[in-house]
NUKEDREN-86008 format. One line per 10 residues: number of its first residue (from 1); for each residue x, y, z of C-alpha. Coordinates in steps of 0.25 Angstrom, whole numbers, plus 5000, padded with zeros to 4 digits. Each point is the difference from the previous one (the first is absolute). Example, Ala and Ser with C-alpha at 12.3 -4.5 7.8 and 13.67 -1.06 7.14 Angstrom:
<recs>
1) 5049,4982,5031  5006,5014,4998 $
</recs>
This chain:
<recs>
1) 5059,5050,5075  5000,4988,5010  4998,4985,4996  4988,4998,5006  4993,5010,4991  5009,5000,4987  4990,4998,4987  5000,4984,4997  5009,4996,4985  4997,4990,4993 $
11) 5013,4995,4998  5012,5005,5011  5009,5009,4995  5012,4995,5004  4997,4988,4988  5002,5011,4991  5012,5009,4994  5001,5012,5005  4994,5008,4989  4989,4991,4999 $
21) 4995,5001,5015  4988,5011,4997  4988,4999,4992  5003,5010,4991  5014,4996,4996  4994,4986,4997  4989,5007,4991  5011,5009,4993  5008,4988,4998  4990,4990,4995 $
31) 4994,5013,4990  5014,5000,4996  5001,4986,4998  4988,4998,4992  5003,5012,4991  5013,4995,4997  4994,4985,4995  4987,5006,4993  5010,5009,4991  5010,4987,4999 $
41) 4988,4990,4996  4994,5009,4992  5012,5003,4991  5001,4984,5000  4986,4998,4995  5002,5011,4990  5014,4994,4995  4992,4987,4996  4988,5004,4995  5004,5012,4993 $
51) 4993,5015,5002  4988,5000,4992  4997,4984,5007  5002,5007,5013  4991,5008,5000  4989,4991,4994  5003,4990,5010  4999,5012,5011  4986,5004,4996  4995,4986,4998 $
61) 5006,4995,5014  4994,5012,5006  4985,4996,4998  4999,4989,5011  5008,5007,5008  4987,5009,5006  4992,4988,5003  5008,4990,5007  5004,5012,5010  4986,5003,5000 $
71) 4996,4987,5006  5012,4998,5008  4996,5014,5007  4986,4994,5001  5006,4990,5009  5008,5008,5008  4988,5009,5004  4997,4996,5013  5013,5005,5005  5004,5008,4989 $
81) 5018,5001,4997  5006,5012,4997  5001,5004,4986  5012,5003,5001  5005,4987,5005  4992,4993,4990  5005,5008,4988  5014,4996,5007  4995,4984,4997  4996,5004,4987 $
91) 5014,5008,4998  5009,4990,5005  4992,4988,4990  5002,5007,4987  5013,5007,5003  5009,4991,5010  4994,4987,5000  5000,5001,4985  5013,5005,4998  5007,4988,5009 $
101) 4991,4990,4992  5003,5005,4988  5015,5000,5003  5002,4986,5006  4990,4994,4991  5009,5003,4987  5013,4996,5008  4993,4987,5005  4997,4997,4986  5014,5005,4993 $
111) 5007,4989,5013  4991,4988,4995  5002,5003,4986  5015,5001,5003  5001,4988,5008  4989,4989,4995  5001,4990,4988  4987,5006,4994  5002,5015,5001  4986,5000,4991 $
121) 4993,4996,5014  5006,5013,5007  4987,5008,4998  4990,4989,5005  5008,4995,5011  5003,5016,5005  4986,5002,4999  4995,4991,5007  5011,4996,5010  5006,5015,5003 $
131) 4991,5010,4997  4988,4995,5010  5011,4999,5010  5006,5014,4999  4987,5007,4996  4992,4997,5011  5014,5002,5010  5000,5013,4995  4986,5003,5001  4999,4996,5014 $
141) 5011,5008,5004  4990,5011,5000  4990,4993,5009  5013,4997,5009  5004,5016,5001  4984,5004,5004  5000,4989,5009  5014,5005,5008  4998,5016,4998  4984,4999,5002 $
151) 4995,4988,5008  4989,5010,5006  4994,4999,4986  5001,4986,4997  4990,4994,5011  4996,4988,4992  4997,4991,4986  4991,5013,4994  5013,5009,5000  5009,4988,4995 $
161) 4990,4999,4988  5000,5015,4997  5018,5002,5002  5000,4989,4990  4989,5003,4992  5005,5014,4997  5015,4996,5000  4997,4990,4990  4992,5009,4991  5012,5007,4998 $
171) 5007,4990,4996  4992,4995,4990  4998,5013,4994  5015,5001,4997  5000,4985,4994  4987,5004,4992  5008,5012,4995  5012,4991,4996  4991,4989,4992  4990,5010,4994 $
181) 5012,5008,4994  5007,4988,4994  4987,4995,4995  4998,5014,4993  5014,4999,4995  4999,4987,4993  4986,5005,4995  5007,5011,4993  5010,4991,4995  4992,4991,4993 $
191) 4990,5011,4997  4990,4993,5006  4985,5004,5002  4993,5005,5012  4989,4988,5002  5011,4990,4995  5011,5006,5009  5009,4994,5010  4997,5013,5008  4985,4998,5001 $
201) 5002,4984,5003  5010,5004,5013  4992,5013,5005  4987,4989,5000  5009,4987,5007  5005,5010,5009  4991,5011,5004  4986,4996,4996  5003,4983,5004  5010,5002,5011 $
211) 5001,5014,5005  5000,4992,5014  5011,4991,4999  5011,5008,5006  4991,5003,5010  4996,4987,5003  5013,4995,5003  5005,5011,5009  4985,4999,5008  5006,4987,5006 $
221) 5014,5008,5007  4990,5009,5004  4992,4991,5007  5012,4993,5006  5004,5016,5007  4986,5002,5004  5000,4987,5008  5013,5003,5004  4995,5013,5005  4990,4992,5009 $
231) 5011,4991,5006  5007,5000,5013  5011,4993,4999  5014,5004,4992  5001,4987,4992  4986,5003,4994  5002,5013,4996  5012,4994,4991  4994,4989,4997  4987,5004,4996 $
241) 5005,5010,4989  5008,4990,4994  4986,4988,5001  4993,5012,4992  5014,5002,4989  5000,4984,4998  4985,5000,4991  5003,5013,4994  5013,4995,4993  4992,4987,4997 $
251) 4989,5005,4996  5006,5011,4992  5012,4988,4994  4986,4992,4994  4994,5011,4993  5014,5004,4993  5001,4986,4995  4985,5001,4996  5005,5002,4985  5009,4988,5000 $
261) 4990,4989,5002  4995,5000,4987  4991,5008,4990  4989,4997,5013  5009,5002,5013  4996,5017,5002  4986,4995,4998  5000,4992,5010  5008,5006,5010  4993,5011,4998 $
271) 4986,4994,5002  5003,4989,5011  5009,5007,5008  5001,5014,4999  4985,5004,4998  4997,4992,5013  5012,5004,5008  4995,5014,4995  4985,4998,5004  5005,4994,5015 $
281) 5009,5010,5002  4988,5011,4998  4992,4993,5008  5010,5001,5012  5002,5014,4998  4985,5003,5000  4999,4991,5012  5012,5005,5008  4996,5017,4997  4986,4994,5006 $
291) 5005,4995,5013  5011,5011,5002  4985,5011,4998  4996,4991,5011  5010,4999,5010  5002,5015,4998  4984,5002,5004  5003,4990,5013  5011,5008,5005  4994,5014,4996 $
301) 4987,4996,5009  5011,4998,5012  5004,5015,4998  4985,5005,4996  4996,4994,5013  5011,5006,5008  4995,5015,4993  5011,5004,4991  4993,4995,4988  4985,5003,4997 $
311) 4990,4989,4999  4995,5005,4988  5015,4999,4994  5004,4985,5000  4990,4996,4991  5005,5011,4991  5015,4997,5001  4999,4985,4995  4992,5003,4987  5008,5009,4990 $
321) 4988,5006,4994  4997,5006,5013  5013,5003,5002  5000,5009,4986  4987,5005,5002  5007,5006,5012  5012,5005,4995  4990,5007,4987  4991,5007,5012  5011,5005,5008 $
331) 5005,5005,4986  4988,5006,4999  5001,5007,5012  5013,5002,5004  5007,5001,4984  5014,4990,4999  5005,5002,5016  4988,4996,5004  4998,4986,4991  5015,4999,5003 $
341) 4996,5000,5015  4993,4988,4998  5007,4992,4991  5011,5001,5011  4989,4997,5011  4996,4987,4991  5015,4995,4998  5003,5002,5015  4988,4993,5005  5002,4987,4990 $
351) 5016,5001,5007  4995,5001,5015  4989,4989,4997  5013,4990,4992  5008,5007,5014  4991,4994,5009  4999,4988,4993  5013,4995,4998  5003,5002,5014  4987,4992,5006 $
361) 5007,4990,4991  5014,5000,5001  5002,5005,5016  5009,5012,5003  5011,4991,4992  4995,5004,4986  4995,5014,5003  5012,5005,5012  4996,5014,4997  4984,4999,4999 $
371) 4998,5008,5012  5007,5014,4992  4994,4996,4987  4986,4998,5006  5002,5013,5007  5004,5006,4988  4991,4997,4991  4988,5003,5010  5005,5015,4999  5001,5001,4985 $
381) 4985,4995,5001  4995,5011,5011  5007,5012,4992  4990,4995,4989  4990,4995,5006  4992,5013,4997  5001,5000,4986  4999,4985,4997  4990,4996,5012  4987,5007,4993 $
391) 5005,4996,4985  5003,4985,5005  4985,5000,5007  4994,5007,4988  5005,4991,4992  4994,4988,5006  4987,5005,5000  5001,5003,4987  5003,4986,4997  4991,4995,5011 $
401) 5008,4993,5006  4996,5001,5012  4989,4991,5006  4985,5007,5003  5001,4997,5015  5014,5008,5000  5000,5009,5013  5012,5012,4998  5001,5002,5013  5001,4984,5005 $
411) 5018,5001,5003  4995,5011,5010  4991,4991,5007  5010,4987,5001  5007,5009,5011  5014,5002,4992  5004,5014,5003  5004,5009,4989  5016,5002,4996  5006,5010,5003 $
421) 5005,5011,4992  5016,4996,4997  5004,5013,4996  4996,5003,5014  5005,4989,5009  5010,4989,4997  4995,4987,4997  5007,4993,5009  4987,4992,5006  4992,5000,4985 $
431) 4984,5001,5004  4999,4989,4988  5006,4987,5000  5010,4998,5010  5009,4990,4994  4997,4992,4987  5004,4985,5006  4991,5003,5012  4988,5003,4989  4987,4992,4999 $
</recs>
C-alpha cells in the first residue's frame, strides 16, 4: 500500500510501542487494563465498607447511574459515539480513575499526617487540596486517550460534554459505592433506623441533591478538548485542555470544603454556585446540540444539492424524531439489517456534514486527509442509500417537515447532475462537492 493512499491514524505510529501500534492491540490492552483496576478497586471498596455495605452501597449507587447516561446520550445525539467507546468512559471512570484516586488520596493524607504539626487537619487539607487535583487528572486522562486514538470522533464541545459526562458518571458511581457502604456500615453499627440513617441522609446529598456534581466538574475539561478539537494551532491544543482542567479542580476543590464553612457552607454552595453553574451549563449544552442540528443541515443541503443526498432527507437527518421514526419504518420493512442500514446512514451523514465543516473552517491544515474521508463517507451513504433514502423521506412527511410548496423533483431542475454509482467507477472526480474549502 503506497503513502499516498494508506488510511489516515490518528495518532502516528511510530509515537507508540510496538505492540501498541494497531487498534486492536490498544483495545486488548486498555480491556485489560480496565479489568485489572475494576477487580483491584472493587476489592479496595469491599475492604472498607465490609460485604453486606458493599453491596448496599452498589444497588444504591446504581440508581442515578441510568439517567445521567441518559441525558448525556441525549446530548450526543446529533452525531451519536460509539457505545463502545462510551462504555469505555464509563469503564475507565469507575474502575481506573477510581482506583488512582483512591490510591493517592490516602497516601496524600497518610504524608500530611506524617509531616504536619496538626495531623487532625490531614483529612480536610487532603480533601480539598489533593483530591480535586488527582481526581479530575485522572478523570481527564480518559478524555485525553479519546482525543489521541479517536479525534474523528471528537469534532467539537458536544463530544467533550458527552466523554466527560460519561467518564464522570462512572466515577462517581464508584465513590457513591464507597460512601453508601460506609454509611450502611455505621448504620448497622449503631443500629440505626432507616428514616434516621446515615444511609438515607448520603443517598439524598448525593444522588437526589448532587448526582451532577462529578459531572459538573469534569464538563469544564471537556469543554477545554472540544475547543481544542477546533484549534489550529499546537499551543492551543495543549493549552486549551489544560484552560478547561483549571475550573474543574477549582470548582470541584469549593464544593469539597463546602462542609467546612460552617453548619450553612453546603447550603450555600450548593445553592449559589452549583445550582447555577448547573443551570448555565444546561443551557450551553441545549444551545451547543442546537447549532451543531444546524450546521449539520447547512452542510447536508451542499451535498442534497449536488444529488447524493435527497431533498426530502436533510430536514429528516437534523430532527431525531425523524431520524427514529426512520430507523422504526425500515425496521418495519426490512426487520434489524434494514433499521441497521439507516442508523449507519444517519451517523455517517452527521460525520460527512462535521467533515465538510471542519475543513471550510480550518483549511486543508486541520483536515489534511478530507478528500479520502469525504470520498469514503459518500460510498458508505450510496451502498445505503436504498434503504435509508425512502425511510428518511418517510419520515419527514410524516413529521411534516417539509414546507407545502416542497417540489421532489427541484435538485433535478438546478442542473446538478446525479453521482455516480462508486461501486462502478472510482471516485476520483466526486459529482458532489468537489473540495470542502472551495465550498459556499
Amino acid at each position: 500500500m503506497s503513502r499516498a493512499t494508506r488510511p489516515p491514524r490518528d495518532l502516528p505510529a511510530r509515537r507508540l510501542p510496538h505492540v501498541l501500534r494497531t487498534p486492536r492491540a490498544r483495545t486488548y490492552a486498555l480491556v485489560a487494563l480496565l479489568a485489572a483496576s475494576g477487580v483491584a478497586i472493587l476489592e479496595l471498596v469491599r475492604e472498607q465498607t465490609g460485604t453486606p455495605g458493599f453491596f448496599v452501597g452498589l444497588g444504591l449507587a446504581l440508581l442515578p447511574v441510568a439517567p445521567l447516561m441518559a441525558a448525556f446520550r441525549w446530548l450526543g445525539r446529533a452525531s451519536p459515539h460509539p457505545w463502545a467507546q462510551l462504555l469505555f468512559c464509563f469503564g475507565w471512570g469507575a474502575c481506573a480513575a477510581a482506583l488512582i484516586a483512591i490510591l493517592a488520596n490516602s497516601f496524600a493524607t497518610q504524608w500530611i499526617a506524617a509531616t504536619t504539626a496538626d495531623p487532625s487537619d490531614a483529612d480536610q487539607l487532603g480533601s480539598v487540596a489533593i483530591a480535586p487535583v488527582v481526581e479530575e487528572s485522572a478523570k481527564a486522562a480518559a478524555l485525553l486517550l479519546v482525543f489521541l486514538f479517536r479525534r474523528r470522533q471528537f469534532t467539537g464541545p458536544a463530544d467533550g460534554f458527552v466523554v466527560a459526562g460519561f467518564t464522570a458518571v462512572g466515577f462517581a458511581f464508584t465513590e457513591n459505592i464507597l460512601y453508601l457502604g460506609n454509611a450502611f456500615d455505621e448504620d448497622a453499627a449503631n443500629g440505626t433506623g432507616v428514616l434516621n440513617s446515615v444511609t438515607a441522609a448520603t443517598f439524598f446529598v448525593r444522588a437526589v441533591m448532587s448526582p451532577f456534581a462529578h459531572p459538573l466538574f469534569t464538563v469544564f475539561t471537556g469543554l477545554g478538548f472540544g475547543a481544542a478539537a477546533l484549534a489550529s494551532g499546537r499551543t492551543r491544543r495543549i493549552g486549551l485542555p489544560l484552560l478547561g482542567l483549571a475550573p474543574a479542580m477549582g470548582l470541584h476543590a469549593l464544593w469539597n470544603s463546602s462542609s467546612d464553612l460552617g453548619e450553612s457552607g453546603f447550603y450555600v454552595v450548593y445553592g449559589c454556585v452549583m445550582v447555577p453553574v448547573f443551570g448555565l451549563l444546561v443551557w450551553l449544552a441545549v444551545w451547543i446540540r442546537r447549532r451543531r442540528l444546524k450546521a449539520v443541515a447547512g452542510e447536508l443541503a451542499v451535498y442534497a444539492a449536488a444529488g447524493w443526498l435527497g431533498p426530502a432527507e436533510v430536514p429528516a437527518l437534523v430532527s431525531m424524531p425523524a431520524r427514529s421514526l426512520a430507523r422504526a419504518l425500515a425496521r418495519r420493512t426490512g426487520g434489524r439489517p434494514a433499521a441497521r442500514a439507516v442508523a449507519r446512514y444517519e451517523a455517517d451523514a452527521v460525520a460527512l456534514a462535521l467533515l465538510r465543516r471542519r475543513a471550510r473552517g480550518g483549511g486543508p491544515a486541520r483536515e489534511p486527509d478530507f478528500t479520502g474521508r469525504e470520498r469514503e463517507l459518500l460510498r458508505r451513504l450510496w451502498l445505503r442509500r436504498a434503504t435509508a433514502g425512502p425511510a428518511l423521506s418517510r419520515a419527514a412527511v410524516l413529521e411534516e417537515l417539509l414546507p407545502p410548496s416542497f417540489d421532489p423533483l427541484r435538485p433535478a431542475l438546478v442542473g446538478v447532475p446525479a453521482p455516480r454509482d462508486p461501486r462502478s467507477a472510482p471516485l476520483s472526480e466526486p459529482r458532489g462537492p468537489r473540495s470542502a474549502v472551495r465550498g459556499r
